[in-house]
DSSP file (Angstrom, degrees, kcal/mol; ACC not computed):
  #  RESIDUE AA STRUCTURE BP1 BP2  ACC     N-H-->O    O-->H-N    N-H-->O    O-->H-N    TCO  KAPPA ALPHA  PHI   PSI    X-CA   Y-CA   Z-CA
    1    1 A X     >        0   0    0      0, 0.0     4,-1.6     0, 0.0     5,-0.1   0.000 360.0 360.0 360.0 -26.3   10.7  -48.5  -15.8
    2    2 A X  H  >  +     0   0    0      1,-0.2     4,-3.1     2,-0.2     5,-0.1   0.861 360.0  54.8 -74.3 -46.7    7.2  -49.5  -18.0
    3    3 A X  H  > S+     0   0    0      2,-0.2     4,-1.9     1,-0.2    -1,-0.2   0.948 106.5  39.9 -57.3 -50.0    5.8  -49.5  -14.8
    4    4 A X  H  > S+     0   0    0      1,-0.3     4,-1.5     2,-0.3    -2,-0.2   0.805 119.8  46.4 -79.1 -29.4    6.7  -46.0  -13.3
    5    5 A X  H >X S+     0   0    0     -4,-1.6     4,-2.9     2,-0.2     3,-0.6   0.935 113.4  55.5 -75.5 -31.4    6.0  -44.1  -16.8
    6    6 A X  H 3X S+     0   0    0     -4,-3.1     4,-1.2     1,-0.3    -2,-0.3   0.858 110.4  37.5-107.8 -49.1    3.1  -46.2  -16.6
    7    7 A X  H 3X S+     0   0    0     -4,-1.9     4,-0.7     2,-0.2    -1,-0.3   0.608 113.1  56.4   0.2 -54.4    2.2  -44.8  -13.2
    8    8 A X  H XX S+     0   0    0     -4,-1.5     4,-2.7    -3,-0.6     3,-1.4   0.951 102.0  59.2 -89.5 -50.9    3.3  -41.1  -14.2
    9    9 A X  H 3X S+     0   0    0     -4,-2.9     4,-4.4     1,-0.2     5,-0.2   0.972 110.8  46.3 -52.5 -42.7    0.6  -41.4  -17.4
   10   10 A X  H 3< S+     0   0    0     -4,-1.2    -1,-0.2     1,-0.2    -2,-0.2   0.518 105.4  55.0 -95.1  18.7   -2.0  -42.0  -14.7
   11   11 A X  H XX S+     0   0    0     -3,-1.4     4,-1.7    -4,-0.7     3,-1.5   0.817 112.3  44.7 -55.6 -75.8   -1.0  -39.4  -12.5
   12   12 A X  H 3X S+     0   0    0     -4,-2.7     4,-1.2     1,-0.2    -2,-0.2   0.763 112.6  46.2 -66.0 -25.9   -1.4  -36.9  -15.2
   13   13 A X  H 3X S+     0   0    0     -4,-4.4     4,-0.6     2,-0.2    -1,-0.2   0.658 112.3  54.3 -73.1  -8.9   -4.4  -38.0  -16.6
   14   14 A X  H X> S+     0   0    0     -3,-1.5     4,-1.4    -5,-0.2     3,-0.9   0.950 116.7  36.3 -93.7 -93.5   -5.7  -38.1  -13.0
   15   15 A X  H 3X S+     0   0    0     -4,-1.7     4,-2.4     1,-0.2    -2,-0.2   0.705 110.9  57.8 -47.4 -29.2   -4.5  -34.2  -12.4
   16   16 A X  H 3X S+     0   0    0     -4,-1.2     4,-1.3    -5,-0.3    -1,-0.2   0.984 114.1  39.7 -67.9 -48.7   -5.6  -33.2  -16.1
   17   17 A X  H XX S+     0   0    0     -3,-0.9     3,-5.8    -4,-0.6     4,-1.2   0.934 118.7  58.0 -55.7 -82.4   -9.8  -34.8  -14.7
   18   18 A X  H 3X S+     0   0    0     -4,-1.4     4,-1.4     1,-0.3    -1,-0.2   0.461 113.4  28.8 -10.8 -75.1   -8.4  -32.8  -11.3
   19   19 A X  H 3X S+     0   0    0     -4,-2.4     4,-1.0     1,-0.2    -1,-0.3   0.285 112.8  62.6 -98.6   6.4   -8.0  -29.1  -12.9
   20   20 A X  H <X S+     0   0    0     -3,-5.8     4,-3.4    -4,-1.3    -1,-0.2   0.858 107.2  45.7 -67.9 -61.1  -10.7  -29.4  -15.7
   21   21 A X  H  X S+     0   0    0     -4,-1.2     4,-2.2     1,-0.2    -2,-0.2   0.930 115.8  47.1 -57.4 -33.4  -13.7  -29.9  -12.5
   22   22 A X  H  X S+     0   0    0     -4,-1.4     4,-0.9     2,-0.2    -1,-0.2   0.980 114.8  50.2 -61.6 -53.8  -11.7  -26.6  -10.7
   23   23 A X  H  X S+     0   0    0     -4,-1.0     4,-2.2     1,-0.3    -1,-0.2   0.794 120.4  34.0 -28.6 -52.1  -12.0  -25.0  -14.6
   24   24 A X  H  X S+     0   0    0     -4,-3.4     4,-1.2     2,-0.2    -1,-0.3   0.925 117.6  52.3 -70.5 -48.8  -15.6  -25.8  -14.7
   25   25 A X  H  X S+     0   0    0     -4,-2.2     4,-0.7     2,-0.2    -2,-0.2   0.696 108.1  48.2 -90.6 -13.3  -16.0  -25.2  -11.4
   26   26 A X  H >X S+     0   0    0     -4,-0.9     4,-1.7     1,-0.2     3,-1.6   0.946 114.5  55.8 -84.2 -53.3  -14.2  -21.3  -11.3
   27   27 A X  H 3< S+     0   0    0     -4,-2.2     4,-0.2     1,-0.3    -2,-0.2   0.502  98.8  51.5 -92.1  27.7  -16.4  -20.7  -14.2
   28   28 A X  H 3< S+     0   0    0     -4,-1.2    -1,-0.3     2,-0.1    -2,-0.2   0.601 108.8  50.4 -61.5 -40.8  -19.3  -21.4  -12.9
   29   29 A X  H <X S+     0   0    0     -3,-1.6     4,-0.7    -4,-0.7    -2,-0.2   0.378 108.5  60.5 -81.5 -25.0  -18.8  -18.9   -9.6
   30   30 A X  H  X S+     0   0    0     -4,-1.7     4,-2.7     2,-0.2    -2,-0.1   0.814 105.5  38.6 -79.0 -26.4  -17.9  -16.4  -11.9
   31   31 A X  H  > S+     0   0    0     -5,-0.3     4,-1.9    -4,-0.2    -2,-0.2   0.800 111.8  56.8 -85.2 -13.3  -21.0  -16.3  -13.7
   32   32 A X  H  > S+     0   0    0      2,-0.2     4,-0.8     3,-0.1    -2,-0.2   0.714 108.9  53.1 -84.0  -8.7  -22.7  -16.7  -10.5
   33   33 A X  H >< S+     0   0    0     -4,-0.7     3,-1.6     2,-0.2    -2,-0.2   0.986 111.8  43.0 -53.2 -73.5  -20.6  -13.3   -9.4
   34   34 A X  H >X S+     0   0    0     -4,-2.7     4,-2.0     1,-0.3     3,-0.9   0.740 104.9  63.2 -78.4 -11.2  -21.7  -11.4  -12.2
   35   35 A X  H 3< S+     0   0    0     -4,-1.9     4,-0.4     1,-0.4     2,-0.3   0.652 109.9  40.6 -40.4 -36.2  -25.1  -12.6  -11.8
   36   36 A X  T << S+     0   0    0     -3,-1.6    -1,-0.4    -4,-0.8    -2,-0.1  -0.589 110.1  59.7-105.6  71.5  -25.3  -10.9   -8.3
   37   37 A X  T X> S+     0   0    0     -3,-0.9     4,-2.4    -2,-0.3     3,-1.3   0.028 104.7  47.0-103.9 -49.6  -23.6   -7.9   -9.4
   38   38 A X  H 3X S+     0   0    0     -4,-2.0     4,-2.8     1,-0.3     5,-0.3   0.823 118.0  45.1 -53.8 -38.3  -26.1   -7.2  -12.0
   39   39 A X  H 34 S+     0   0    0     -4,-0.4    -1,-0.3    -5,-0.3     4,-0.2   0.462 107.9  54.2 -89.5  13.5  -28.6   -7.8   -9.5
   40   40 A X  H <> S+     0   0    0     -3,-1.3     4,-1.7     2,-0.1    -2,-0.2   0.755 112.8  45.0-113.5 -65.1  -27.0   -5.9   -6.9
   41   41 A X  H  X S+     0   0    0     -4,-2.4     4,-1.4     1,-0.2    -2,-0.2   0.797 110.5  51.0 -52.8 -43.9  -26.8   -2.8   -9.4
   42   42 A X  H  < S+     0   0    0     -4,-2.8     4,-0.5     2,-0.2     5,-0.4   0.916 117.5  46.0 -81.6 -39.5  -30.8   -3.1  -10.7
   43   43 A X  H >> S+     0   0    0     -5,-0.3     4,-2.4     2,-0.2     3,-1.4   0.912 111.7  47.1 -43.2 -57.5  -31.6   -3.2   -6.9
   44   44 A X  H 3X S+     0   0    0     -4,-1.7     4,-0.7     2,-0.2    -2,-0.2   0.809 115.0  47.6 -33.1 -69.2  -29.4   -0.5   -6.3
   45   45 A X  H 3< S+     0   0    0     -4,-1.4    -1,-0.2     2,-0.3    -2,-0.2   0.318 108.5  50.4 -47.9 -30.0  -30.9    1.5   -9.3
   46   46 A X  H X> S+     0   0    0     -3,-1.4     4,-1.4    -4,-0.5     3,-0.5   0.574 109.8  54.6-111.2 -32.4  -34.7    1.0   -8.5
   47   47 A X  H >X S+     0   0    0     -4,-2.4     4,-1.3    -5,-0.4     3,-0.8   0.972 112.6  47.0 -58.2 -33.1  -33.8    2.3   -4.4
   48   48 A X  H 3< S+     0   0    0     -4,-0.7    -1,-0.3     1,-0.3    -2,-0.2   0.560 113.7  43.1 -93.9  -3.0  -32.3    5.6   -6.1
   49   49 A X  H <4 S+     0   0    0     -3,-0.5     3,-0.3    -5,-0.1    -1,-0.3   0.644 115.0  48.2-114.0  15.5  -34.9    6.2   -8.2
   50   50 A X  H << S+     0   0    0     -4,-1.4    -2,-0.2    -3,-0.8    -3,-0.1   0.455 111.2  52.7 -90.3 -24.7  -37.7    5.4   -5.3
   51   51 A X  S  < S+     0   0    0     -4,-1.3     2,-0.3     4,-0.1    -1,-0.1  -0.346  80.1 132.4-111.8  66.6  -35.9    7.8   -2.6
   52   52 A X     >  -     0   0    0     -3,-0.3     4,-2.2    -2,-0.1     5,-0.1  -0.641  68.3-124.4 -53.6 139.2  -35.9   10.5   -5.0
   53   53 A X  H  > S+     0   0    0     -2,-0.3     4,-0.7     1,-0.2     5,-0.1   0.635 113.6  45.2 -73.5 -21.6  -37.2   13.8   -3.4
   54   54 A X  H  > S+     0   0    0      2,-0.1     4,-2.9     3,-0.1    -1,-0.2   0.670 108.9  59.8 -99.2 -10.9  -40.1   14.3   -6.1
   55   55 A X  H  > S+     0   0    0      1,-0.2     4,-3.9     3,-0.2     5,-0.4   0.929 112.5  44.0 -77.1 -72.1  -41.1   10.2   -5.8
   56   56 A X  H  X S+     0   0    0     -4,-2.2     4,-2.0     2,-0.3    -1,-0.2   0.760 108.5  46.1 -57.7 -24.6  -41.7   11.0   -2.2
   57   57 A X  H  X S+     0   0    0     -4,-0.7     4,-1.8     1,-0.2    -1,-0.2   0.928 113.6  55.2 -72.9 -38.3  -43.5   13.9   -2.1
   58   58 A X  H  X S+     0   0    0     -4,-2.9     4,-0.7     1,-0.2    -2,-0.3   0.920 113.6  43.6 -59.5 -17.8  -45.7   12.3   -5.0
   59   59 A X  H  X S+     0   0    0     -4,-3.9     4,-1.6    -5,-0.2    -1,-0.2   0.914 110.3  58.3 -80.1 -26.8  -46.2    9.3   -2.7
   60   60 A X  H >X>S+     0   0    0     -4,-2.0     3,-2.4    -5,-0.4     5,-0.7   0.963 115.3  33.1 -54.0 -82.2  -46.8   11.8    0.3
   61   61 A X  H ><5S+     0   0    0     -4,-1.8     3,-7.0     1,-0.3     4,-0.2   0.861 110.5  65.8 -61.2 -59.8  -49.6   13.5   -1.3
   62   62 A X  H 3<5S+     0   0    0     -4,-0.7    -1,-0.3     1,-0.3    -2,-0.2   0.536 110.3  39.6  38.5 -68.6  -50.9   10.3   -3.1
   63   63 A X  H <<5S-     0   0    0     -3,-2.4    -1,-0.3    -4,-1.6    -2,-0.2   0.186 117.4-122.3-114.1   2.0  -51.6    8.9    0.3
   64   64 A X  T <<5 +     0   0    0     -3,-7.0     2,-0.8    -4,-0.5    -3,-0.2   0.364  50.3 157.5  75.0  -2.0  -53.0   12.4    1.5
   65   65 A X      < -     0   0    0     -5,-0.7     2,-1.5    -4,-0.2    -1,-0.2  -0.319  49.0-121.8 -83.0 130.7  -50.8   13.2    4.5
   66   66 A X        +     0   0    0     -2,-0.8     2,-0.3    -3,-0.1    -1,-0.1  -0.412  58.4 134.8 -61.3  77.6  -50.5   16.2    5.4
   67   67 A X        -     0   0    0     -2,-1.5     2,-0.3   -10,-0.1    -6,-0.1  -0.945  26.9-171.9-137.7 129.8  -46.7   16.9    5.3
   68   68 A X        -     0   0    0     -2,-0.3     2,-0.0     1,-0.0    -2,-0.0  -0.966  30.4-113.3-133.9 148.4  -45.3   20.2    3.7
   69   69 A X        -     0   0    0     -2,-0.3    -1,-0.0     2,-0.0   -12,-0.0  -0.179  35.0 -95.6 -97.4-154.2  -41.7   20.4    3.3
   70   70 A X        -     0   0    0      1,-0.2     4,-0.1     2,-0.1    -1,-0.0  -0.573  20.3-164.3 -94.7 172.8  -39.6   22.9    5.3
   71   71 A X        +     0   0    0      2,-0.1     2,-0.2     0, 0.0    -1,-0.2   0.401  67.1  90.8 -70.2 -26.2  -38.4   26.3    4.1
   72   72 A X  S    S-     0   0    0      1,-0.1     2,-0.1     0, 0.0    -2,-0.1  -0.409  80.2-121.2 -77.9 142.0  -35.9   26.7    6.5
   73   73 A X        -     0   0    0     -2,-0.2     2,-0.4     1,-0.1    -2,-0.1  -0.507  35.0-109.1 -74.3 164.9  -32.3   25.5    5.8
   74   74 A X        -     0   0    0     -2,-0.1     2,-0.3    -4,-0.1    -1,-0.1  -0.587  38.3-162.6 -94.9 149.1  -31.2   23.1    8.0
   75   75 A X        -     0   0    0     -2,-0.4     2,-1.0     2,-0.0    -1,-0.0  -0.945  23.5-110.7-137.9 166.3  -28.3   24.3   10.7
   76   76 A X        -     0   0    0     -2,-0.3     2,-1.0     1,-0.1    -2,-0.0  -0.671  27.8-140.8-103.8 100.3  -25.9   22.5   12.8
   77   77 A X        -     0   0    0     -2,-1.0     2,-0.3     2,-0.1    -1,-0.1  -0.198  26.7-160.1 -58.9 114.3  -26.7   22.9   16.5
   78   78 A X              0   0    0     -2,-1.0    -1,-0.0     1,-0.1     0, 0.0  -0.673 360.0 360.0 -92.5 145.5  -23.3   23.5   18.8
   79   79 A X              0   0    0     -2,-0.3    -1,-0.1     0, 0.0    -2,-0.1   0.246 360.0 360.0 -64.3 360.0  -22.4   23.2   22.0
């Protein structure tokens, strides 16, 4: 009987090691998560404000070409 409680303590302490490294190891992938989320978003953030419609025309003239934009509204050609 000494034996099998004796056994069962080193089971648990065994499973306790087990689901501490998982603990550690979940929060670890969670900070690495929000770490790309944040970076996902400031990426995100600097493309919408670099394909802005006044960012491009200042880079169009900027760079001197000779691009004017249309007047016309756009329309949906049908068959």
């Amino acid at each position: 009987m000494i034996v099998f409680i004796g056994l069962l303590c080193i089971l648990m302490v065994e499973n306790r090691y087990a689901c501490d490294k998982q603990l550690a190891q979940i929060v670890k992938l969670k900070k690495a998560l929000e770490d790309a989320k944040y970076e996902a978003l400031t990426v995100n953030a600097e493309l919408s404000q670099h394909s802005r419609q006044s960012n491009v025309k200042r880079l169009i003239s900027d760079q001197g070409i000779d691009i004017a934009e249309s007047t016309l509204p756009p329309f949906i050609i049908k068959k």
